[in-house]
C-alpha positions as CSV (number, residue, x, y, z in Angstrom):
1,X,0.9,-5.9,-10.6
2,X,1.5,-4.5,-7.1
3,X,5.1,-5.3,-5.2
4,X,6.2,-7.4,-2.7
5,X,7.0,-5.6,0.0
6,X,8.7,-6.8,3.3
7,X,10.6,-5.4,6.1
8,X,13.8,-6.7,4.3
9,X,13.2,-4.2,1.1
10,X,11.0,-1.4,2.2
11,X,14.1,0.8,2.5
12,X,15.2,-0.1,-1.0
13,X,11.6,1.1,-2.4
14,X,11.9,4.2,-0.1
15,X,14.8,5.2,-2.0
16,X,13.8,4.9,-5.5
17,X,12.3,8.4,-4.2
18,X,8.7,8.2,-5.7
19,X,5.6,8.4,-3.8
20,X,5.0,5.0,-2.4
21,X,1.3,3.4,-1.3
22,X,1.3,0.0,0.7
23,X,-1.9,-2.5,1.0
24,X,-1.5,-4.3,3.9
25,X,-3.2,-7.4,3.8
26,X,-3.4,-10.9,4.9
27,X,-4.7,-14.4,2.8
28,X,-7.1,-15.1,5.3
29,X,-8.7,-11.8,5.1
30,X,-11.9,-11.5,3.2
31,X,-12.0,-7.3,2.3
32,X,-8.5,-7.5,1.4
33,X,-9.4,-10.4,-1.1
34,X,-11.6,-7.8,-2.7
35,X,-9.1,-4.5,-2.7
36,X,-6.2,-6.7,-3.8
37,X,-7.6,-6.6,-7.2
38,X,-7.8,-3.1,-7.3
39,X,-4.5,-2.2,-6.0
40,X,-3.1,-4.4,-8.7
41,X,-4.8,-2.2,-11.5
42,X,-3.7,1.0,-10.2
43,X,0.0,-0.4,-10.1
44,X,-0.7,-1.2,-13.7
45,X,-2.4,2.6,-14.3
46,X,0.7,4.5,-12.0
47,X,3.8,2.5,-12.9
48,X,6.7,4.5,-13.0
49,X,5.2,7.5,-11.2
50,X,4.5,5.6,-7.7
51,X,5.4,2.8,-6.4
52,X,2.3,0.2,-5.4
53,X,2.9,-2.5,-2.9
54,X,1.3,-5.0,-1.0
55,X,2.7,-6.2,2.3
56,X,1.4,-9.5,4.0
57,X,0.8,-9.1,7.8
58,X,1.6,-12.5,8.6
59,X,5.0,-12.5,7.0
60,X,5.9,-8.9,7.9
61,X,5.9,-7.8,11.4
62,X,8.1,-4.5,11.2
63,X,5.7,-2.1,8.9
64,X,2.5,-3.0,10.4
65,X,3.8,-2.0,13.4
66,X,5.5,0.9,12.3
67,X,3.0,2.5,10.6
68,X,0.3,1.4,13.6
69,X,-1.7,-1.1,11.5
70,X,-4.4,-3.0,13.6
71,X,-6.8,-3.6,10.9
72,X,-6.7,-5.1,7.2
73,X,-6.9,-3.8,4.9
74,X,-5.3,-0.8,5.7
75,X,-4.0,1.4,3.1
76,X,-1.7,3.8,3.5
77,X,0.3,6.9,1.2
78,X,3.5,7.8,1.9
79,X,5.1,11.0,0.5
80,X,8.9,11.8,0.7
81,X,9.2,8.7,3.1
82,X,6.4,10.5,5.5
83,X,2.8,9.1,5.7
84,X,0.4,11.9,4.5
85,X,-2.7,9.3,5.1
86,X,-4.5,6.1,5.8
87,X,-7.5,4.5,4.4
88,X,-8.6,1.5,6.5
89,X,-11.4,-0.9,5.2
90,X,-12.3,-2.0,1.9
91,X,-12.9,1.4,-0.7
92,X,-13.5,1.8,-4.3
93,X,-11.0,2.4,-7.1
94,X,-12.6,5.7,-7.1
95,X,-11.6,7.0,-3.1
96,X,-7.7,5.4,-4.1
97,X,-7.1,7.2,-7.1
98,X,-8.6,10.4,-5.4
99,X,-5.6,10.0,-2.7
100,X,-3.1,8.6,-5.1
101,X,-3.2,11.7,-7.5
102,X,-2.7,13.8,-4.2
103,X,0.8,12.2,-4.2
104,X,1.7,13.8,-7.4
């Protein structure tokens, strides 16, 4: 199961020094009804070699906006605290793995 993640603890997962990969996504968002899923397995398939979050727009208006999110879902990697990319839309399991094994 993927994390919470909010502006209050995003720091906290930052320094558990992994790579990290944040959904962000809303409830009232149809695509990110269907990549939610997804993310969830892969937090299942990675744990303990990165850290998979989710990170609700509507609750959460520090990240978005720090890491320029204008559409959901939007995907992003971070490595070493630094985003290395971003993945906007709905994609397969496939395309995330792909840029999740990049992390390692």
């Amino acid at each position: 199961m993927a994390k919470q993640i909010t502006d209050a603890n995003f720091q906290e997962i930052l320094a558990e020094g992994k790579p990290v990969v944040i959904d962000f996504w809303a409830t009232w968002c149809g695509p990110c009804r269907m990549v939610g899923p997804i993310i969830d397995e892969l937090a299942t398939e990675y744990e303990g070699r990165v850290v998979i979050g989710k990170v609700d727009v509507d609750a959460n208006a520090d990240l978005p906006s720090q890491f320029g999110v204008r559409n959901i879902p939007t995907i992003i990697f971070l490595k070493d605290g630094q985003m290395v990319n971003k993945m906007v839309g709905a994609q397969s399991k496939e395309a995330f793995k792909k840029e999740i094994d990049k992390l390692l």
